[in-house]
PDB file with SEQRES, HELIX, SHEET and CRYST1 records, atoms N, CA, C and O in Angstrom:
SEQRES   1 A   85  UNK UNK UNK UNK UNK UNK UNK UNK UNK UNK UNK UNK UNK          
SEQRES   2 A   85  UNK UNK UNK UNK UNK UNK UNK UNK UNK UNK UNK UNK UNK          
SEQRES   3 A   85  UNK UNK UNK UNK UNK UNK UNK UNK UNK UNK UNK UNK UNK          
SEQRES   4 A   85  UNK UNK UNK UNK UNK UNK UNK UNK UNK UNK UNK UNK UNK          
SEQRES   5 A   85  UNK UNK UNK UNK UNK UNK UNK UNK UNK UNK UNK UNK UNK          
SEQRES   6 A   85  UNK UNK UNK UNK UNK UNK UNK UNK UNK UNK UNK UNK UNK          
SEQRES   7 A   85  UNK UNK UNK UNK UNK UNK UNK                                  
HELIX    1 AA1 UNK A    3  UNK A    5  5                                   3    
HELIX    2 AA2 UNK A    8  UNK A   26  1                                  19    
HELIX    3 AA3 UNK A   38  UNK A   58  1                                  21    
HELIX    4 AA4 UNK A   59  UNK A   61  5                                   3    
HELIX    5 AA5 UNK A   64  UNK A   82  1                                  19    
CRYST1    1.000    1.000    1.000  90.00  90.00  90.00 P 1           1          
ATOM      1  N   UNK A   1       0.822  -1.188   0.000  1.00  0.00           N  
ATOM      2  CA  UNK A   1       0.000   0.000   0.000  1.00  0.00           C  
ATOM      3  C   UNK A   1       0.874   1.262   0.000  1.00  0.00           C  
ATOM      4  O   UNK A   1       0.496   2.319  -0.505  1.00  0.00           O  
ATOM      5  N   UNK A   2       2.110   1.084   0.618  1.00  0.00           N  
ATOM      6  CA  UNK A   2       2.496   2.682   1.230  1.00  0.00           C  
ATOM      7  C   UNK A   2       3.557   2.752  -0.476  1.00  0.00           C  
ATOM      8  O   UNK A   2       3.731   3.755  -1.169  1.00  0.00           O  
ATOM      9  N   UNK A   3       4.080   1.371  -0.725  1.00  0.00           N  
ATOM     10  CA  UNK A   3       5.307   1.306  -1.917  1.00  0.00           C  
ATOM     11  C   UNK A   3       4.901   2.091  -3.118  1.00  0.00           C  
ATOM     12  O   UNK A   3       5.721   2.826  -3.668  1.00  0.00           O  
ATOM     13  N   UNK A   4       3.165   1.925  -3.735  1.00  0.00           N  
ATOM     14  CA  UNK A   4       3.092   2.092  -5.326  1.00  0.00           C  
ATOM     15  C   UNK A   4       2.921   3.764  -5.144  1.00  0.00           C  
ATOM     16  O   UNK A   4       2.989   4.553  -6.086  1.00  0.00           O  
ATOM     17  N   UNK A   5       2.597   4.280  -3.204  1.00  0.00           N  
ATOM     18  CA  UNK A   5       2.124   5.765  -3.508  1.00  0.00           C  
ATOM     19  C   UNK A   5       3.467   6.667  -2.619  1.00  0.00           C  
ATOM     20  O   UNK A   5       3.492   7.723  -1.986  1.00  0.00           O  
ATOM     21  N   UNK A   6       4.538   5.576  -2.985  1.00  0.00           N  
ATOM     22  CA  UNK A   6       5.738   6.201  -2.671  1.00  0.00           C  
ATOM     23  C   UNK A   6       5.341   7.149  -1.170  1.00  0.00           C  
ATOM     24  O   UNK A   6       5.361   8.380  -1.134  1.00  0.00           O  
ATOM     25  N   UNK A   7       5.072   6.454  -0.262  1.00  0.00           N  
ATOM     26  CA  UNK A   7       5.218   6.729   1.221  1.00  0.00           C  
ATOM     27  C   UNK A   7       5.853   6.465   2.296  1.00  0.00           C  
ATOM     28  O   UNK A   7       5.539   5.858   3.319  1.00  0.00           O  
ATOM     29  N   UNK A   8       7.089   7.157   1.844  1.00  0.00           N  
ATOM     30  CA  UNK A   8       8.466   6.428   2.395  1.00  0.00           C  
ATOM     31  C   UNK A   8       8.537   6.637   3.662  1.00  0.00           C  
ATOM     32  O   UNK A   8       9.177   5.884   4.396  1.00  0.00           O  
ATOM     33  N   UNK A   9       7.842   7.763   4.126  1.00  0.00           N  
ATOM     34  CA  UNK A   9       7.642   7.758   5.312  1.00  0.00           C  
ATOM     35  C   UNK A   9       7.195   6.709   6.495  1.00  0.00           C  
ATOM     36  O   UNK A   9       7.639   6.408   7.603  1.00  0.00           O  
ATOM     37  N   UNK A  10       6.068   6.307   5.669  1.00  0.00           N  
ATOM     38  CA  UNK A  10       4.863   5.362   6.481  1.00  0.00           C  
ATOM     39  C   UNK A  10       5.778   3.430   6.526  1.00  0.00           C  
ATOM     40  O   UNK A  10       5.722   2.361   7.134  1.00  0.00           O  
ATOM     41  N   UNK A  11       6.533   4.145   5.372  1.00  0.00           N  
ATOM     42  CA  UNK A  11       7.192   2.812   5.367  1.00  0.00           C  
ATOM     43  C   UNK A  11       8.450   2.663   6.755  1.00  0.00           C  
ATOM     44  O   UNK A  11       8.559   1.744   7.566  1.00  0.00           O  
ATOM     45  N   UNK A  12       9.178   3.778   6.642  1.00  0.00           N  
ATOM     46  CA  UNK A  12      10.241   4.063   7.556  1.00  0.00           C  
ATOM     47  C   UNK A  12       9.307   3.876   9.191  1.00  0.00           C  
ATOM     48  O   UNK A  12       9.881   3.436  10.188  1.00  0.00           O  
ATOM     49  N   UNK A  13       7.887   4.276   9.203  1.00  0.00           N  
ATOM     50  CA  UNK A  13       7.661   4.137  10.820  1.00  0.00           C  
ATOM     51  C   UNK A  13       7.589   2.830  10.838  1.00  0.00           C  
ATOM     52  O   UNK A  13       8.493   2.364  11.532  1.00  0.00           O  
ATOM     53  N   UNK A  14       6.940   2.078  10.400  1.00  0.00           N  
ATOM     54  CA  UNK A  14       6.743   0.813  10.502  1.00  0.00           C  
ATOM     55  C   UNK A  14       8.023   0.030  10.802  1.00  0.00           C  
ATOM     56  O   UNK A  14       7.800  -0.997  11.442  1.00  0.00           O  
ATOM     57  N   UNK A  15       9.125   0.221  10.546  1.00  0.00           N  
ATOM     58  CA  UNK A  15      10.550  -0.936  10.453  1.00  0.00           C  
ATOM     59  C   UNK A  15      10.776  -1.276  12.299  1.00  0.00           C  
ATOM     60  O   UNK A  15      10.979  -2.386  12.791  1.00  0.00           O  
ATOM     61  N   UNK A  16      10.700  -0.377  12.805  1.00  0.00           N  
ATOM     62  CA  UNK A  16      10.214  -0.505  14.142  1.00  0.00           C  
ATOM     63  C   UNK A  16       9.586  -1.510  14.560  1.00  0.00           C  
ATOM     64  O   UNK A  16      10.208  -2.120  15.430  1.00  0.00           O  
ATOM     65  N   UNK A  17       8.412  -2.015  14.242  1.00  0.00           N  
ATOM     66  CA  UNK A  17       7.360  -2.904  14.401  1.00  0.00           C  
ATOM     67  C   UNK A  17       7.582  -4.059  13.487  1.00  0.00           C  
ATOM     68  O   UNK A  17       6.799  -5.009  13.484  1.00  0.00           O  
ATOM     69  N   UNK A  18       8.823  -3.996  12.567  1.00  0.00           N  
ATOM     70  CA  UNK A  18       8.687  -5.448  11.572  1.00  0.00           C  
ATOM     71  C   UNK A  18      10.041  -6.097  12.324  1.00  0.00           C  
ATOM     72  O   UNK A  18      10.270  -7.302  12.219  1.00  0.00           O  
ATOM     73  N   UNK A  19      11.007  -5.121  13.164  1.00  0.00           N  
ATOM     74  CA  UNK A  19      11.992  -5.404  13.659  1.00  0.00           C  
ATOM     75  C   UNK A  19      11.629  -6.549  14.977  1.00  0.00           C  
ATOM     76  O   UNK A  19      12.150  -7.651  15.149  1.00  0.00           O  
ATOM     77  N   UNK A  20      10.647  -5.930  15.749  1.00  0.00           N  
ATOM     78  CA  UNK A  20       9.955  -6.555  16.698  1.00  0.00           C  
ATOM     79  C   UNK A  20       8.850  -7.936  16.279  1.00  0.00           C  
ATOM     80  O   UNK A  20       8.542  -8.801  17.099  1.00  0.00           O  
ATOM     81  N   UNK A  21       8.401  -7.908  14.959  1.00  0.00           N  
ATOM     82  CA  UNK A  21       7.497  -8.927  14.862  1.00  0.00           C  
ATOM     83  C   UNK A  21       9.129  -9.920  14.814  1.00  0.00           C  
ATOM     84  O   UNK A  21       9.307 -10.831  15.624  1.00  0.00           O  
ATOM     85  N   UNK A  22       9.961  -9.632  13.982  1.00  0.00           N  
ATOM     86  CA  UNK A  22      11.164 -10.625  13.602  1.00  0.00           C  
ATOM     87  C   UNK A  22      11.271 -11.214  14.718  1.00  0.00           C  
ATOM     88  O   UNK A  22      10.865 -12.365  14.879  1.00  0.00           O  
ATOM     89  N   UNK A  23      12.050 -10.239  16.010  1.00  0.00           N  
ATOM     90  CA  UNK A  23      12.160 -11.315  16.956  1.00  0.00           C  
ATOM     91  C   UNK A  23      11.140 -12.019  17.932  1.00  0.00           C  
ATOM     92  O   UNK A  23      11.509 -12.921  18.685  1.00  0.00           O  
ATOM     93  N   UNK A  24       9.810 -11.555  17.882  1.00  0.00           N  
ATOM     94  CA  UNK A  24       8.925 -12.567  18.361  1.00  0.00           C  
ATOM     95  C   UNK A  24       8.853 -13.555  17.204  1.00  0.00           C  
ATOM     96  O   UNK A  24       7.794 -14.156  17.387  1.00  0.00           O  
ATOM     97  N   UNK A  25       9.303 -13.922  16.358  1.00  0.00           N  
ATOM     98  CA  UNK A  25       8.948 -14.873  15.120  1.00  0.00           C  
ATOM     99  C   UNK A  25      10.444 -15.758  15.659  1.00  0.00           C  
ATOM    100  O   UNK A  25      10.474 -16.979  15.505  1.00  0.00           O  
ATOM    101  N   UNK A  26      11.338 -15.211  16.127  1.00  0.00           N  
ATOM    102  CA  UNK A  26      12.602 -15.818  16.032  1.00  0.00           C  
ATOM    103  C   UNK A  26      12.175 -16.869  17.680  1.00  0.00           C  
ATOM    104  O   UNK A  26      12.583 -18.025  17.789  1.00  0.00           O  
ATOM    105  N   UNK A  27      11.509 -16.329  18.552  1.00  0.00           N  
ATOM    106  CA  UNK A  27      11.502 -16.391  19.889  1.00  0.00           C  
ATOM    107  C   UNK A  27      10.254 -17.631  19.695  1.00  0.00           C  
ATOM    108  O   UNK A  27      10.070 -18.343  20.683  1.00  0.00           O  
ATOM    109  N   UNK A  28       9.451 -17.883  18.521  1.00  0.00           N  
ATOM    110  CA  UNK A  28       8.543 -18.705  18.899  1.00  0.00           C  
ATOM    111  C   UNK A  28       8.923 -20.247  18.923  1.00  0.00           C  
ATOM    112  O   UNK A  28       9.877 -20.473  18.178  1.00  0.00           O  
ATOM    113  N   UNK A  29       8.465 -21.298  19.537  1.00  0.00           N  
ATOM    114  CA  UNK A  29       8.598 -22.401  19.495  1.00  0.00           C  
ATOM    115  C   UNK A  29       7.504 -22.962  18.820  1.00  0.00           C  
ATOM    116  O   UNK A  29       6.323 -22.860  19.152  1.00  0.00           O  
ATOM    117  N   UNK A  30       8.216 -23.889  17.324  1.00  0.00           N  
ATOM    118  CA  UNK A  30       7.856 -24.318  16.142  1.00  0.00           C  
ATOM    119  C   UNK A  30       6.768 -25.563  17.022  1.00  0.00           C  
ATOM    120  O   UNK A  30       6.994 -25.816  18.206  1.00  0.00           O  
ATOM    121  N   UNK A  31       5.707 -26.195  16.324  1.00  0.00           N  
ATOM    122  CA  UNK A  31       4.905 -27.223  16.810  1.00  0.00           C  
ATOM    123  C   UNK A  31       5.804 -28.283  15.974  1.00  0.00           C  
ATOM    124  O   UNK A  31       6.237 -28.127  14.832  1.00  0.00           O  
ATOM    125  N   UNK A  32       5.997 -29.537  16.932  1.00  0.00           N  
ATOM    126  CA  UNK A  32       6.389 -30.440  16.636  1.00  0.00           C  
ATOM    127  C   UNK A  32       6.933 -31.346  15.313  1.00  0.00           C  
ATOM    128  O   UNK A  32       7.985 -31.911  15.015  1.00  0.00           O  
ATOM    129  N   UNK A  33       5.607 -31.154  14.694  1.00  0.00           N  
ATOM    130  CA  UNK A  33       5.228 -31.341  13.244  1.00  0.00           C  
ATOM    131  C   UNK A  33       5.977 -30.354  12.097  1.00  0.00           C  
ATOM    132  O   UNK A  33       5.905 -30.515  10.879  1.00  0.00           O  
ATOM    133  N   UNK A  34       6.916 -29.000  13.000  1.00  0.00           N  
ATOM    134  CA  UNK A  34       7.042 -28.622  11.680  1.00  0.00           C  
ATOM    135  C   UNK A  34       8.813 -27.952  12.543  1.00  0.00           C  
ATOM    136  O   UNK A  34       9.567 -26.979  12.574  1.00  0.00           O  
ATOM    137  N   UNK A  35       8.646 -29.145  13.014  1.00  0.00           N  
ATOM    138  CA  UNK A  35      10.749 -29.283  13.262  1.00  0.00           C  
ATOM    139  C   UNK A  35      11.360 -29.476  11.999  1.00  0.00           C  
ATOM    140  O   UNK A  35      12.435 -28.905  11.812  1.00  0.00           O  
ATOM    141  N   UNK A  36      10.913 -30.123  11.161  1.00  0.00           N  
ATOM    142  CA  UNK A  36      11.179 -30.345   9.811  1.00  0.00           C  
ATOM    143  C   UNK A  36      11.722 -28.954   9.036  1.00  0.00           C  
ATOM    144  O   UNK A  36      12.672 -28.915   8.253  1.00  0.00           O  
ATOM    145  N   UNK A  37      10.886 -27.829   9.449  1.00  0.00           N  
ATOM    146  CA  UNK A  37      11.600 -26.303   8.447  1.00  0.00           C  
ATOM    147  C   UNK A  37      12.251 -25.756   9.468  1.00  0.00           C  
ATOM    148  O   UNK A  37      12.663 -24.605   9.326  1.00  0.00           O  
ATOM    149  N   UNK A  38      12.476 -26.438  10.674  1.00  0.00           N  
ATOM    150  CA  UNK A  38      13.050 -24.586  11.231  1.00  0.00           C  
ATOM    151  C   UNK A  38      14.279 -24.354  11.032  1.00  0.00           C  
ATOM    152  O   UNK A  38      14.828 -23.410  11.600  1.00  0.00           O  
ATOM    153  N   UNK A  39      14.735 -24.919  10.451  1.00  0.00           N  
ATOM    154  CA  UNK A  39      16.857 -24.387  10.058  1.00  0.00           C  
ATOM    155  C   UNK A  39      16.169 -23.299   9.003  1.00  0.00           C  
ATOM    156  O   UNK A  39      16.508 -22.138   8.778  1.00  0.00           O  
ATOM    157  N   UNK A  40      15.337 -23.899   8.566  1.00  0.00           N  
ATOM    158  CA  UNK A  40      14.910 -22.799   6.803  1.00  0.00           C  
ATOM    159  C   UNK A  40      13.803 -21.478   7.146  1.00  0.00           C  
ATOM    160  O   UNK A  40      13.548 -20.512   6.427  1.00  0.00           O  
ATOM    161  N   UNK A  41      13.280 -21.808   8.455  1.00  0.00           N  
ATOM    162  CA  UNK A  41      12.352 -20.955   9.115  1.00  0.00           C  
ATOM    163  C   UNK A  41      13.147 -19.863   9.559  1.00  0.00           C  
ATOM    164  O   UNK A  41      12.658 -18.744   9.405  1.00  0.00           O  
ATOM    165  N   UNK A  42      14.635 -19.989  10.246  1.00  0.00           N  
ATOM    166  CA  UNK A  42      15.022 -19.189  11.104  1.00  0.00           C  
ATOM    167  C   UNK A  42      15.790 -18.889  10.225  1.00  0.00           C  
ATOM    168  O   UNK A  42      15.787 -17.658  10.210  1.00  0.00           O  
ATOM    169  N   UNK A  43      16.633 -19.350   9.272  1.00  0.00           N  
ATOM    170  CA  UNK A  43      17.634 -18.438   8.170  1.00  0.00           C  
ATOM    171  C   UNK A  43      16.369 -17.576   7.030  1.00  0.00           C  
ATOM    172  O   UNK A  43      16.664 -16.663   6.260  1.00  0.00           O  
ATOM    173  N   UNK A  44      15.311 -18.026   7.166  1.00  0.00           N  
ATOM    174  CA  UNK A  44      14.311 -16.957   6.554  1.00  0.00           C  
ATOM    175  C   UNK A  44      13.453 -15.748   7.623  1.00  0.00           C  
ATOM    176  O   UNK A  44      12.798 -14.809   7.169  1.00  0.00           O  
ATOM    177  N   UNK A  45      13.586 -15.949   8.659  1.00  0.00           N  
ATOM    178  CA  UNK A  45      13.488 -14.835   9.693  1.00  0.00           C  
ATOM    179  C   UNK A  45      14.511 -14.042   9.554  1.00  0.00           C  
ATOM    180  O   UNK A  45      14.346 -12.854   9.277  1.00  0.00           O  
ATOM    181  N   UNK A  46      15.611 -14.535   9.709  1.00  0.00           N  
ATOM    182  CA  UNK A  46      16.948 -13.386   9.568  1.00  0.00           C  
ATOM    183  C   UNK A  46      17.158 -12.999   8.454  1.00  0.00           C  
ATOM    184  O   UNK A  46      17.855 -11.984   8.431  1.00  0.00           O  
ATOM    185  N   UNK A  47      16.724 -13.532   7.097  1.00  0.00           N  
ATOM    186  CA  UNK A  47      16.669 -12.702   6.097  1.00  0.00           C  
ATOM    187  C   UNK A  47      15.878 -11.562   6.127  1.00  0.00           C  
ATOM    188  O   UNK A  47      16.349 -10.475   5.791  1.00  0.00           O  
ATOM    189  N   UNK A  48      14.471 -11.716   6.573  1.00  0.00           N  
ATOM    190  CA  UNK A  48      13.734 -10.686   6.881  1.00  0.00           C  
ATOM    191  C   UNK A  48      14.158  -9.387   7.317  1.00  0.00           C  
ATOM    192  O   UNK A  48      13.976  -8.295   6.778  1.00  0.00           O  
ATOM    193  N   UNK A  49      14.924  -9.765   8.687  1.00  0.00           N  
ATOM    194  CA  UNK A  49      15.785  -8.849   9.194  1.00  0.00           C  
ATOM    195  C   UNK A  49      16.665  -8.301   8.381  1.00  0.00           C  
ATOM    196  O   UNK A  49      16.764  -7.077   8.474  1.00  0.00           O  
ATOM    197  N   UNK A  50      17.351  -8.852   7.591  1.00  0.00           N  
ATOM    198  CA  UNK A  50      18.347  -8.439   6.998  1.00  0.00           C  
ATOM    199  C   UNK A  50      17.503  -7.334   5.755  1.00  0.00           C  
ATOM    200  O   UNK A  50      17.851  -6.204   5.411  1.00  0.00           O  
ATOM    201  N   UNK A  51      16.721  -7.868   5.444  1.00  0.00           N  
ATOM    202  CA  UNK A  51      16.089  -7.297   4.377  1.00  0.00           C  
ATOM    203  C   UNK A  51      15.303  -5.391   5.168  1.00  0.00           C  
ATOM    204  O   UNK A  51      15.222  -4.301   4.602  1.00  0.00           O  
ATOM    205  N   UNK A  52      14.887  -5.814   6.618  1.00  0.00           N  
ATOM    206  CA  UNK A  52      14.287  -4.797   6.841  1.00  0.00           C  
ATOM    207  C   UNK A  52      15.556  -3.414   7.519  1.00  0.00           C  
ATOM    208  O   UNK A  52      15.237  -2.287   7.896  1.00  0.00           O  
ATOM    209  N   UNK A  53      16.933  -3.993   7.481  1.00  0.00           N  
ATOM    210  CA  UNK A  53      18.098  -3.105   7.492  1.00  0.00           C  
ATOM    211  C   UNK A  53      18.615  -2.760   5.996  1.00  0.00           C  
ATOM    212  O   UNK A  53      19.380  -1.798   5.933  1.00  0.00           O  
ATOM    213  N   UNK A  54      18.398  -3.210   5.168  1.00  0.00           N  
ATOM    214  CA  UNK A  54      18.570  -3.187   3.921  1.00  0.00           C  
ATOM    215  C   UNK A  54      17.727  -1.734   3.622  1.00  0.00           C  
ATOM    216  O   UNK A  54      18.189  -0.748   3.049  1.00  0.00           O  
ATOM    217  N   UNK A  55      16.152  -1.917   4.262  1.00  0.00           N  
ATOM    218  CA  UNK A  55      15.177  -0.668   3.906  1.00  0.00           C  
ATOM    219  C   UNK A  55      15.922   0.530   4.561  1.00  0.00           C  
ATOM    220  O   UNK A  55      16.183   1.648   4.115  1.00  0.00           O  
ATOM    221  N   UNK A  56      16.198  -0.092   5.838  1.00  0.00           N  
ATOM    222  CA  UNK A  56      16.637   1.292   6.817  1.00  0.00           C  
ATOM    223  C   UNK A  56      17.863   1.955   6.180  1.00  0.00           C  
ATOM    224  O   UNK A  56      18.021   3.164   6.353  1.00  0.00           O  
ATOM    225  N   UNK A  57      18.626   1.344   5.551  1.00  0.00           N  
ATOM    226  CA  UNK A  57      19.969   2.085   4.514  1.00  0.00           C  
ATOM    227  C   UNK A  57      19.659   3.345   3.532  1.00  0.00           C  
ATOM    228  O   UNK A  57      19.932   4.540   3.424  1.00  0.00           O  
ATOM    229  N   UNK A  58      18.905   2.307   2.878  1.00  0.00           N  
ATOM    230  CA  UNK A  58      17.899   3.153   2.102  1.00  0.00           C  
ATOM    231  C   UNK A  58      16.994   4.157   1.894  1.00  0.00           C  
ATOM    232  O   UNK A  58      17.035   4.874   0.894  1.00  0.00           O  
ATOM    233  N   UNK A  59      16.162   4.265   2.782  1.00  0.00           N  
ATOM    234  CA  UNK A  59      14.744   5.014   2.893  1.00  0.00           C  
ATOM    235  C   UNK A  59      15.396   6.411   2.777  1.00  0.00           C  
ATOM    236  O   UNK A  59      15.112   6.858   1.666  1.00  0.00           O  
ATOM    237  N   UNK A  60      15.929   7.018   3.268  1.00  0.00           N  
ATOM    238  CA  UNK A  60      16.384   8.127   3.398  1.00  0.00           C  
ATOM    239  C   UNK A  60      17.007   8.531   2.193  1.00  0.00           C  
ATOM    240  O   UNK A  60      16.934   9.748   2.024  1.00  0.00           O  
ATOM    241  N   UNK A  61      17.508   8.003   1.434  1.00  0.00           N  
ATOM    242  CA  UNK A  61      17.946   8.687  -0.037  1.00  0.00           C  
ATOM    243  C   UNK A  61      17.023   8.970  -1.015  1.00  0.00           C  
ATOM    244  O   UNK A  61      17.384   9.479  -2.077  1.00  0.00           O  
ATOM    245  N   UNK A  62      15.597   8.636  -0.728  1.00  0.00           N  
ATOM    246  CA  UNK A  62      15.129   9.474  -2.030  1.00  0.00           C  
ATOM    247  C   UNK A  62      15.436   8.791  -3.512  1.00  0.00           C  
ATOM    248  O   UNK A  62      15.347   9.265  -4.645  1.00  0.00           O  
ATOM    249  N   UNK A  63      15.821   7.530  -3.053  1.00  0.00           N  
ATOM    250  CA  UNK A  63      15.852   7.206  -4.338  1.00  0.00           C  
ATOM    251  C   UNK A  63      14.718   5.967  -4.585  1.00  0.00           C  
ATOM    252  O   UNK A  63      14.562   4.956  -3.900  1.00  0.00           O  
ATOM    253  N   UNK A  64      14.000   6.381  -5.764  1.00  0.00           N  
ATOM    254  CA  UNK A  64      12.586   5.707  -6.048  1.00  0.00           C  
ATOM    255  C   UNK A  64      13.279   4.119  -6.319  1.00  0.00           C  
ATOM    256  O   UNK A  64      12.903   3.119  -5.708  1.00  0.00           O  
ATOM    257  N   UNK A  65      14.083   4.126  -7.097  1.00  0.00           N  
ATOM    258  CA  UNK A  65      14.624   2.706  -7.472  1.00  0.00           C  
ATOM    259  C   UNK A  65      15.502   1.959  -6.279  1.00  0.00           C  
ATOM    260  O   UNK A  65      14.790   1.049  -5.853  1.00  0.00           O  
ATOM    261  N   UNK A  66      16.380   1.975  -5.789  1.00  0.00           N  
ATOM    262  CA  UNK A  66      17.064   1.410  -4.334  1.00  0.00           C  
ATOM    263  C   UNK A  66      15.362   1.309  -3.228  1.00  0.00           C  
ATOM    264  O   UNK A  66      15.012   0.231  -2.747  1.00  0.00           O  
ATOM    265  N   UNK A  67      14.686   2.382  -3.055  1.00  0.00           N  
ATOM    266  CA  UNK A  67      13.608   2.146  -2.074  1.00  0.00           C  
ATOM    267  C   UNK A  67      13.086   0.877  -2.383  1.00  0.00           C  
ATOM    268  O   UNK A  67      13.015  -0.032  -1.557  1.00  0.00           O  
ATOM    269  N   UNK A  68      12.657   0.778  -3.751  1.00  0.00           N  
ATOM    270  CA  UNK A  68      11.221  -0.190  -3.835  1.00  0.00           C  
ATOM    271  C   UNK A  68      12.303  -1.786  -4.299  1.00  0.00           C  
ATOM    272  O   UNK A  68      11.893  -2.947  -4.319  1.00  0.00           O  
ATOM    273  N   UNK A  69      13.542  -1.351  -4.581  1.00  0.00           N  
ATOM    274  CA  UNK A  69      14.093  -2.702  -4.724  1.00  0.00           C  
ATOM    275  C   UNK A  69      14.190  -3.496  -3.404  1.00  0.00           C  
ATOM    276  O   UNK A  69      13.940  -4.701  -3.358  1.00  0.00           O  
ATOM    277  N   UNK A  70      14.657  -2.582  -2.066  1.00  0.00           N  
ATOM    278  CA  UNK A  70      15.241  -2.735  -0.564  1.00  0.00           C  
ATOM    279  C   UNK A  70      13.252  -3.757  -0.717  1.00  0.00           C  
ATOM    280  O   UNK A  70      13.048  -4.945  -0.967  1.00  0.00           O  
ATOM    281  N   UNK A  71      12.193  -2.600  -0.430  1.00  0.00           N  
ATOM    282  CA  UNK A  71      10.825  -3.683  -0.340  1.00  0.00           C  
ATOM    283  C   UNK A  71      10.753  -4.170  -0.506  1.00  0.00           C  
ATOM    284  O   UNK A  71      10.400  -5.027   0.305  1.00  0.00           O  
ATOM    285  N   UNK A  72      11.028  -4.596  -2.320  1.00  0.00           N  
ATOM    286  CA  UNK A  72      10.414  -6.040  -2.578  1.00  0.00           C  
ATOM    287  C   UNK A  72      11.241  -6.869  -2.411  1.00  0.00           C  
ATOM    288  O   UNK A  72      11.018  -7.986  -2.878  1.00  0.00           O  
ATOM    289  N   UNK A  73      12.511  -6.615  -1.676  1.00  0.00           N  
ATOM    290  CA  UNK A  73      13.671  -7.823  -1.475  1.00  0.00           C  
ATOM    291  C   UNK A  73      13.118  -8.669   0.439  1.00  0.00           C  
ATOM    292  O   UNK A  73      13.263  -9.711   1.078  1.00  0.00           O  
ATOM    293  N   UNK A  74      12.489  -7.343   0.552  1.00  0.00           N  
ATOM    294  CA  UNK A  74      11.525  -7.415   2.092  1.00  0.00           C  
ATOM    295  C   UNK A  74      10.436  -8.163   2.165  1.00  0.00           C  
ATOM    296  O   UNK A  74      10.410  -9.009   3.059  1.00  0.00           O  
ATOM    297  N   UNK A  75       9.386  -8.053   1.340  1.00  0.00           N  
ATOM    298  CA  UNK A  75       8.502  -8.928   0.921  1.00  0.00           C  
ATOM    299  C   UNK A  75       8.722 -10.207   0.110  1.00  0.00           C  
ATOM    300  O   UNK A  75       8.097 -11.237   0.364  1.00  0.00           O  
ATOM    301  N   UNK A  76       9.234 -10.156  -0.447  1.00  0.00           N  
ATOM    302  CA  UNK A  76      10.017 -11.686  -0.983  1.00  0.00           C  
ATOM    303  C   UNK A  76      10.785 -12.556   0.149  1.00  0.00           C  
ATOM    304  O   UNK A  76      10.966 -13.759  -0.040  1.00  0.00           O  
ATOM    305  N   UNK A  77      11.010 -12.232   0.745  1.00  0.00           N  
ATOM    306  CA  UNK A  77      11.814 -12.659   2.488  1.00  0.00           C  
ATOM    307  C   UNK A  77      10.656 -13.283   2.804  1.00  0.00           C  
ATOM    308  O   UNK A  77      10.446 -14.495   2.744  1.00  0.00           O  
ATOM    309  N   UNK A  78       9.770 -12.270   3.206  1.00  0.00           N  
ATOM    310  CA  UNK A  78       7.970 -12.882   3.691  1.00  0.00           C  
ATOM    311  C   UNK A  78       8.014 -13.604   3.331  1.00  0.00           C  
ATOM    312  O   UNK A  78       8.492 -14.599   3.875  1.00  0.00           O  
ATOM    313  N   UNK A  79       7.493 -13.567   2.058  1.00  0.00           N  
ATOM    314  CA  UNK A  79       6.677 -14.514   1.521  1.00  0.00           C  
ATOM    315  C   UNK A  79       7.357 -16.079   1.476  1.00  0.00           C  
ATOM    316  O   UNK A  79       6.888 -17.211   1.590  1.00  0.00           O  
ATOM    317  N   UNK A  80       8.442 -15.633   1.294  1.00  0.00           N  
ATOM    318  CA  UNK A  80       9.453 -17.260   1.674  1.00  0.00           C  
ATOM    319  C   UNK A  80       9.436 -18.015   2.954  1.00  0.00           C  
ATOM    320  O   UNK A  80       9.466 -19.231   3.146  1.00  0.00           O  
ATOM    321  N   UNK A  81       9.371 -16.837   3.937  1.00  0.00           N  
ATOM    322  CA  UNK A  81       8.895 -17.765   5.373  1.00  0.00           C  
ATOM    323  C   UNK A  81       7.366 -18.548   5.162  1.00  0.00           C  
ATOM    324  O   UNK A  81       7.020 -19.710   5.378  1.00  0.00           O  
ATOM    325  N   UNK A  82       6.643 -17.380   4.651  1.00  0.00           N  
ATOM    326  CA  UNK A  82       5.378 -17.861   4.761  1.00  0.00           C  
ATOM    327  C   UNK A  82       5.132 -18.922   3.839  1.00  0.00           C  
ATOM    328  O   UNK A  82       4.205 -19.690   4.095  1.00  0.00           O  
ATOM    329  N   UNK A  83       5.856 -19.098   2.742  1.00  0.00           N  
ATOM    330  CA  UNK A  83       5.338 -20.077   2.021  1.00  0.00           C  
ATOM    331  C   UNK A  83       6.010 -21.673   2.812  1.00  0.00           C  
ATOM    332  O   UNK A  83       5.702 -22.784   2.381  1.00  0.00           O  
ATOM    333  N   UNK A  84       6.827 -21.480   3.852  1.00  0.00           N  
ATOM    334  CA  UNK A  84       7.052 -22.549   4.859  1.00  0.00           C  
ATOM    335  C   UNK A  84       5.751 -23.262   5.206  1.00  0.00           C  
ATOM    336  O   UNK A  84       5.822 -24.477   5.391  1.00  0.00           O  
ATOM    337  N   UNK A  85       4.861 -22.803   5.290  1.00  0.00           N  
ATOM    338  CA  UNK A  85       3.681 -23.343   5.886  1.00  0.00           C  
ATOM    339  C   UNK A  85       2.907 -23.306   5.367  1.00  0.00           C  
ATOM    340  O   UNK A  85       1.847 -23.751   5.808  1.00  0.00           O  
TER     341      UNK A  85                                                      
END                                                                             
């Protein structure tokens, strides 16, 4: 929502809160049944992270192309955890 109307702002408050979901995501204990991903669960949490310091480099330059590349390298992280399950 905030990426296509270039709201770099709204994006920058949020990293705060994706920093914190990371480590409650890092802190949770996997159900039994899915011991099977967590080496791939937790090197895709820390990508996340990595991805949401990647934004924080970024955001501040004003540059339309580095911004929305840093995102969708952020959301592609997601979506890789999430497609774990």
């Amino acid at each position: 929502e905030y990426l296509p109307q270039k709201d770099y702002a709204s994006i920058e408050k949020v990293l705060p809160d994706l920093k914190e979901g990371c480590a409650k995501l890092l802190a949770v204990k996997l159900h039994p049944s899915r011991q099977s991903v967590k080496k791939d669960y937790v090197e895709g949490v820390k990508n996340i992270q990595a991805s949401i310091d990647g934004v924080e480099k970024v955001i501040g330059s004003k540059s339309d192309e580095k911004i929305e590349t840093a995102v969708e390298s952020l959301h592609e992280s997601f979506e890789n955890v999430k497609g774990l399950f």
